[in-house]
C-alpha positions in Angstrom: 95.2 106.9 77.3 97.0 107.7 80.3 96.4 110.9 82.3 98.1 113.0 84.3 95.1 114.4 86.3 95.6 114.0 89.9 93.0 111.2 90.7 90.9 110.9 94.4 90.3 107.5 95.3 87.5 106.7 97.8 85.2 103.5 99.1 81.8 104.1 99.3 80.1 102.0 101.8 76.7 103.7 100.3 77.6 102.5 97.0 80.0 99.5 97.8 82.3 100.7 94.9 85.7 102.8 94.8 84.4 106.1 93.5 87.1 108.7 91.4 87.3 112.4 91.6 89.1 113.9 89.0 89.6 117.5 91.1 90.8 119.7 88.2 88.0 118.3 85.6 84.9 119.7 87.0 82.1 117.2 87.6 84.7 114.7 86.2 84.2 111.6 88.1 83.8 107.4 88.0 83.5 104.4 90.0 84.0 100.9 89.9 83.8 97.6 91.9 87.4 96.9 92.1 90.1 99.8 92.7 91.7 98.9 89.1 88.3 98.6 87.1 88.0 102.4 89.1 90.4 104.0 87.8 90.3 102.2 84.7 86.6 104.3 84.3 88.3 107.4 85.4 90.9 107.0 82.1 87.6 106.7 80.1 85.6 109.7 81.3 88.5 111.7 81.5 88.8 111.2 77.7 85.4 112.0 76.8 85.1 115.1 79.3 88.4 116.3 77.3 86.5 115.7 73.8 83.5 117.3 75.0 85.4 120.1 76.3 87.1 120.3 73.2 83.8 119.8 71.0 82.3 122.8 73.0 85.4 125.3 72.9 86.0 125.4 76.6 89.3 126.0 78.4 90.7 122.7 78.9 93.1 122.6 82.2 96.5 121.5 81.9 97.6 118.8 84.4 99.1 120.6 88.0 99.7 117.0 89.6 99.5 116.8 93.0 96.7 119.3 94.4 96.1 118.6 98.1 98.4 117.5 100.9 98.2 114.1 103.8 
């Protein structure tokens, strides 16, 4: 699956791994070692927060793309 959830892409020196925020999925969020396997998490949970979500009944949030500014 490919997403169109606006993805935050961080290093952690704490955790020495890229860690992903997925902003408009709350609590939605992965890491990895590399920045690829990273987001390549981030695909997975999104999916499963989606089919939870889903599972559960809740208001699923449609994609707004870019959220914050540089």
């Amino acid at each position: 699956m490919q997403s169109r959830y606006e993805l935050v892409i961080y290093w952690s020196d704490a955790d020495q791994r890229f860690i992903v925020e997925v902003p408009e999925l709350p609590g939605c969020m992965a890491d990895g070692v590399s920045y690829i396997e990273s987001v390549q998490n981030a695909e997975t949970v999104i999916e499963e927060w989606l089919e939870t979500a889903h599972q559960l009944g809740r208001h699923i949030p449609e994609p707004v793309g870019k959220l914050m500014y540089a």
